[in-house]
C-alpha positions in Angstrom: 0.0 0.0 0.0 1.5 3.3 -0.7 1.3 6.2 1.3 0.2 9.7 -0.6 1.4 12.7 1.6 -1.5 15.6 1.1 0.6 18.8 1.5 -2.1 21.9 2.1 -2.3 24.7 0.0 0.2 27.3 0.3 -1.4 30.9 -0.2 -0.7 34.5 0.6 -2.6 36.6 3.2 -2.7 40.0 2.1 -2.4 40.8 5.7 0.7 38.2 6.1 2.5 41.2 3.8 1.9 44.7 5.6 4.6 45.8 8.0 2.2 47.2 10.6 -1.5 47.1 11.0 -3.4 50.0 9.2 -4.5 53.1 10.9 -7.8 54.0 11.5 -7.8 56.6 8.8 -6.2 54.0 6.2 -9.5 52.1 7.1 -11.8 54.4 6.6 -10.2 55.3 3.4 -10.0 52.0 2.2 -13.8 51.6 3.1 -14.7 54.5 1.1 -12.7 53.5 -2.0 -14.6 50.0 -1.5 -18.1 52.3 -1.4 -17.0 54.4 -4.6 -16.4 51.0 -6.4 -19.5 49.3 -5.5 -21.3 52.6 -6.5 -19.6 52.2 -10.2 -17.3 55.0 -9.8 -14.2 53.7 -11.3 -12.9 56.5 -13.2 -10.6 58.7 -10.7 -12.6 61.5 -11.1 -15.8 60.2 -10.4 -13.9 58.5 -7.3 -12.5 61.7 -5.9 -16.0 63.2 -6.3 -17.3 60.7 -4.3 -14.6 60.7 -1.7 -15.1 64.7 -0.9 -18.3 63.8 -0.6 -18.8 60.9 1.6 -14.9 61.7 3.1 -12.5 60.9 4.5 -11.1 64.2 4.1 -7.3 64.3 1.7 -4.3 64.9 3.5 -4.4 68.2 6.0 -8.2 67.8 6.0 -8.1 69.5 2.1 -10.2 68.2 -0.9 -9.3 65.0 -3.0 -7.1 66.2 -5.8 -5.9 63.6 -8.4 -2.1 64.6 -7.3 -3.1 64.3 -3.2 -5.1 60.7 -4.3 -1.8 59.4 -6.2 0.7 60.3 -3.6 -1.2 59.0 -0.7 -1.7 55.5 -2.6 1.5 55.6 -3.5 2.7 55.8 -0.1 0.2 53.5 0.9 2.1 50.5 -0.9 5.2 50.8 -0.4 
């Protein structure tokens, strides 16, 4: 009789990756961006529309521009 060895499935955990747990304000950001999605606003524009609307607020509590957007993401995944 021969023995087969079932090895689980090796997989990622997003979370397994970040070097800290995210801040309260990276959560409610990342909620909102899920919200914008869902809503169909996929364009960046429409999504920055939607985040100075439902918040939260850009960087120093100023509007959403398309260059504050990009440099906070950008930080965001490194």
């Amino acid at each position: 009789m021969q023995m087969i060895q079932v090895i689980p499935e090796r997989y990622l955990d997003p979370h397994q990756a970040r070097p800290r747990n995210p801040t309260s304000y990276e959560d409610l950001l990342g909620d909102a961006i899920e919200r914008a999605f869902g809503a169909g606003h996929w364009e960046l524009e429409a999504l920055l529309v939607h985040l100075n609307k439902s918040g939260p607020p850009g960087p120093n509590g100023q509007p959403w521009t398309a260059e504050t957007y990009q440099s906070v993401i950008k930080t965001l995944g490194e």
